[in-house]
Each structure stands twice: as structure tokens, then as C-alpha cells.
C-alpha positions in Angstrom: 213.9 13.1 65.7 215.3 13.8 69.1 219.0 13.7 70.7 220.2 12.6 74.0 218.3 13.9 77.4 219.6 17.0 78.7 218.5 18.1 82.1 215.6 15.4 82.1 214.3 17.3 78.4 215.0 15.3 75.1 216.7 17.6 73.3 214.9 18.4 69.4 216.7 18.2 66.5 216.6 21.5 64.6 214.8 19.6 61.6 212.3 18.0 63.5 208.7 20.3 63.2 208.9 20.2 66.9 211.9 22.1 67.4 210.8 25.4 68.5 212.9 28.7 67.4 212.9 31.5 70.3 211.5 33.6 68.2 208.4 30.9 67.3 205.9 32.6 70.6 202.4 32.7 70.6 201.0 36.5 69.5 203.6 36.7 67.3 202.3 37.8 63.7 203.5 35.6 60.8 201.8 37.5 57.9 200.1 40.7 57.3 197.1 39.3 56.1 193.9 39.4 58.3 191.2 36.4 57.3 187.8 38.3 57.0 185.9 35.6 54.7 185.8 33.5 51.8 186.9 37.0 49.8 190.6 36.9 51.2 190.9 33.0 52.1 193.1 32.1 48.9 195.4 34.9 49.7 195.6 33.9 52.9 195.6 30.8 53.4 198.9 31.0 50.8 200.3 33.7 53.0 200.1 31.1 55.8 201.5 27.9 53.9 204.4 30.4 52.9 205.2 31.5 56.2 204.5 27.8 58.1 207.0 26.4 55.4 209.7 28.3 56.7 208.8 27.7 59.8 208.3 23.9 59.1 205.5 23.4 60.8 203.2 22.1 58.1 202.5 19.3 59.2 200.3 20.5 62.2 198.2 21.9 59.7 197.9 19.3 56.9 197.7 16.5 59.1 201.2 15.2 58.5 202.5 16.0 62.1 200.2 14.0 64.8 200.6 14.1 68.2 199.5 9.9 68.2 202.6 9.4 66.1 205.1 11.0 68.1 207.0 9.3 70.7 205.6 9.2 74.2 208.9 11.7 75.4 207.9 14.5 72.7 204.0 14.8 74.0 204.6 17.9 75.4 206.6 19.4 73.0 204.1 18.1 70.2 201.6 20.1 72.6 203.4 23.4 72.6 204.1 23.5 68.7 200.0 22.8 68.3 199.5 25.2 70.4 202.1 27.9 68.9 200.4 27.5 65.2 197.3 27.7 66.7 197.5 31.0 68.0 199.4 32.4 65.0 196.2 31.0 63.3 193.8 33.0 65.9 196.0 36.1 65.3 196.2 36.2 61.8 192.3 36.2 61.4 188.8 38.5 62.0 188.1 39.0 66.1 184.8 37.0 65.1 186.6 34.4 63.3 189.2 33.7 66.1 186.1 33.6 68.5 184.7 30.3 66.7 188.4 28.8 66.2 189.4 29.1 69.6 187.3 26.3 70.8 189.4 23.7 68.1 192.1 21.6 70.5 194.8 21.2 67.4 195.9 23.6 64.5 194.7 20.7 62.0 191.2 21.1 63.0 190.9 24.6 63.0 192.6 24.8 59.7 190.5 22.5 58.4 187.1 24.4 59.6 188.2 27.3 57.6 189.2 25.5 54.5 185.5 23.9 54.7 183.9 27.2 55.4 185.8 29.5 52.6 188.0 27.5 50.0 184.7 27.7 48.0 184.9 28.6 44.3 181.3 30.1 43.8 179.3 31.2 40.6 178.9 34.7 42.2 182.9 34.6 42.8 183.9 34.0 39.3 181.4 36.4 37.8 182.9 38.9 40.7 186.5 38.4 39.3 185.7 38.4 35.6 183.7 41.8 36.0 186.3 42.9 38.5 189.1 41.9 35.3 186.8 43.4 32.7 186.6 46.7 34.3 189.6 47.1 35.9 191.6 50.3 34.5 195.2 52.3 34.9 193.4 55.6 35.9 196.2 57.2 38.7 197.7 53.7 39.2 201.5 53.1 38.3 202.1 50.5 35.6 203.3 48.1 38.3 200.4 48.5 40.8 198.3 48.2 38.2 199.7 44.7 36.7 200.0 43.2 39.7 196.1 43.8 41.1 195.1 42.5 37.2 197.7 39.5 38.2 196.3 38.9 41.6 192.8 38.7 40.3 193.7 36.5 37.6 195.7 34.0 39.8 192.9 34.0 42.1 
């Protein structure tokens, strides 16, 4: 996972989920989605695995990537990289989401806590996106807007 020590730092391999791009800071945006509520979550929440992918850091939100399992030299980077996917978490939702999440100490947790509170496929929901299917109609839309809101619905 690492290299040799450089300046008293063990250098990150560029593979490793701990290896930090420059451009990887805290406050940056990832996606352009806001989190308001179990309405938006699946788009969301696929926004985010898209975008953490490419980013391959994952693992600090399924679980894969924990801090216990890293060696003792990479704490601290472990602890910056939580702390990087946390905050592009706490930007990319609602100002009253982000003020229950920022309590959570790792970006596992808090993704968890809003998988728990929204990844929840309701009665009222499905009915919602039927009737929503159902009535949906061209009117001023162009073909391609209008395929890919009946599309979205559907997928969701």
C-alpha cells in the first residue's frame, strides 16, 4: 500500500484509497445533486457511488476501508481521507441534513445513517411513481427531455 519514507511521511501508492489527489479538498463539490430526503436519495446516493468510484474512495463509505486495518504509519492519512469524504458528504446534502451528520466521526457511519433513514421503498412511493408514469405527457417537452424523465422514473 505504501512506498519508502520520504521526509519522515510514507509515501501512498497512487492505488491505494488513501492516496490523496491535490485536487481531493474538503468543500469541494463532487456532484450536483443536493440530498433533500427520501425523494432524491436513489439519485443521489448513485451520483455519489459514481463520483467516489472515480475517486476510489469507496471503501470509506461501504465499510471496506477501516482505519483498524490500516497499518499503524497510515493513521493519519486514513484520518484525512475519512475526513475528506466526509465533508463532500456534508456538502452534497440539505443545510439541515448536514447539521445531524456532522456529529458522525467516519464517512461509513454517516453514510450509513442516511441509507437507514431514506433507502426506503414505500407504498406511498410506488403509487407516487406509477401515477407520476401514468400521467406524465410530452406537452412543450423535447422528445429527449421527455424520455429521459419517463426513464428516470421508471429506473427509480
Amino acid at each position: 500500500m505504501g512506498g519508502e519514507k520520504d521526509s519522515g511521511n510514507p509515501m501512498i501508492d497512487f492505488a491505494s484509497p488513501l492516496f490523496l489527489h491535490p485536487s481531493d479538498t474538503q468543500g469541494t463539490s463532487i456532484i450536483g445533486q443536493i440530498l433533500t430526503g427520501s425523494e432524491n436519495y436513489t439519485i443521489w446516493s448513485k451520483s455519489m457511488m459514481i463520483a467516489l468510484r472515480g475517486k476510489n474512495k469507496v471503501g470509506f463509505i461501504d465499510g471496506s476501508c477501516k482505519k483498524e486495518e490500516q497499518d499503524l504509519k497510515f493513521f493519519d492519512h486514513w484520518e484525512r481521507c475519512n475526513a475528506v469524504v466526509l465533508s463532500w458528504i456534508l456538502g452534497s446534502v440539505s443545510k439541515d441534513l448536514a447539521s445531524s451528520l456532522v456529529y458522525f466521526q467516519d464517512a461509513h457511519t454517516a453514510w450509513a445513517d442516511l441509507k437507514e433513514r431514506f433507502d426506503k421503498i414505500s407504498g406511498s412511493r410506488i403509487f407516487y411513481l406509477y401515477q407520476e408514469i401514468h400521467s406524465l405527457r410530452q406537452g412543450k417537452l423535447t422528445v429527449f427531455a421527455y424520455y429521459s424523465r419517463l426513464k428516470e422514473l421508471w429506473e427509480e
